[in-house]
N, C-alpha and C positions, 0 to 999 in steps of 0.2 A: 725327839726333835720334831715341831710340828712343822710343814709346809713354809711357811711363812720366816723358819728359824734359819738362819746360815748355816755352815757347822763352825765358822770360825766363832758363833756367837757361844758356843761351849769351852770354846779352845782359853789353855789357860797361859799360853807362853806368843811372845813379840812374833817366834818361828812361823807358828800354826799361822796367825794372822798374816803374815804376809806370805805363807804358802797356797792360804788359802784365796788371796789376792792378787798370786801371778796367775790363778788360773782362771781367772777372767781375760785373758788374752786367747787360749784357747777358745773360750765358751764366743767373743768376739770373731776368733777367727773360722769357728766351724757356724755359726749362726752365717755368717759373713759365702763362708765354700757353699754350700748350701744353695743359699737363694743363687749364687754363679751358675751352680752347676744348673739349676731349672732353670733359670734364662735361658742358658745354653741348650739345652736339651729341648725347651721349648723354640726356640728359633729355628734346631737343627730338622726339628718335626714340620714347624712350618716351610721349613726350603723345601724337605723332599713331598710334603703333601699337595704346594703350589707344581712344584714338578708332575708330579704322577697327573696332579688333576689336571693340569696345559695337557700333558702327551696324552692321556686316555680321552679327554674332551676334542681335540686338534683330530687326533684319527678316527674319530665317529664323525664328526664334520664332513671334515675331508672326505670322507667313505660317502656321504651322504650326497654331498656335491657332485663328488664322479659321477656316481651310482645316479643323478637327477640331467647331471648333463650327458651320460651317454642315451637316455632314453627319449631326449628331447632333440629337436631338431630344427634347422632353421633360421628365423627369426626369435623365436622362444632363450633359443642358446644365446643368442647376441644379447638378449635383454639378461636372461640371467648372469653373464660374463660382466656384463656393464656392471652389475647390481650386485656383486661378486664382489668386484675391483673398489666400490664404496663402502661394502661391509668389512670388508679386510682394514681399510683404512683406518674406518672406525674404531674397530676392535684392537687395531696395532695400536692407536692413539691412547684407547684405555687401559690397555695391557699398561703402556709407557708409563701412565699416569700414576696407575696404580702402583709399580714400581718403585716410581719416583717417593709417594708416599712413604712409602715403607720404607724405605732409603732413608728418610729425612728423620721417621718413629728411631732407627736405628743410632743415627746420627747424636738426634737429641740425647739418647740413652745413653752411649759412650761420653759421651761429653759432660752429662750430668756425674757417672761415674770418676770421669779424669777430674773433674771439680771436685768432688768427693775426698778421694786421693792426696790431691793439693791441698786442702784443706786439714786432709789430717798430718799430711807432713811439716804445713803449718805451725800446727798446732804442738805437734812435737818438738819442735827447732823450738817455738819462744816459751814453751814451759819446759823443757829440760834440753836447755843448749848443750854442746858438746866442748 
């Protein structure tokens, strides 16, 4: 049987062919777990790698800050405190933003999927009702 050959295209009885035709429902539904399961996998990678990177980035900062405002004194400190309280600002605003995005990449994606879904439940009601 070359590549290209089925094996129901050998088969000699009505049986084989349509045996070999419900198993396209598997081949649909492990193609189908598949790409879920690396979505998933891929997203779950992405949550804890934003995690680790915020806590291991956040307490080098932080360590940095301390470590520059106990050495400083005065007038120095008040300027770096000011300029402190705008870069947090900042960076909360972007954290948000980015967030936000991700949020919405996520959104889109379930949504395209729930269409998907509906679609093929569709599709099953008006070509084989019940």
């Amino acid at each position: 049987m070359t590549p290209e050959t089925l094996s129901f295209d050998d088969a000699d009885t009505d049986k084989a062919i349509l045996e070999e035709y419900k198993k396209t429902c598997s081949i649909i539904f492990g193609k189908a777990s598949h790409s879920q399961m690396r979505y998933l996998q891929a997203s779950v990678e992405l949550q804890q790698s934003l995690l680790n990177s915020c806590d291991s980035l956040l307490a080098k900062q932080t360590r940095w800050i301390e470590d520059n405002l106990s050495q400083r004194s005065g007038k120095s400190t008040i300027v770096i405190s000011s300029n402190l309280k705008a870069f947090v600002r900042g960076y909360t605003a972007t954290v948000d933003m980015s967030m936000t995005m991700l949020s919405i990449v996520y959104d889109l994606t379930t949504s395209q999927i729930e269409r998907y879904r509906k679609l093929i439940d569709m599709l099953n009601k008006s070509y084989f009702p019940q």
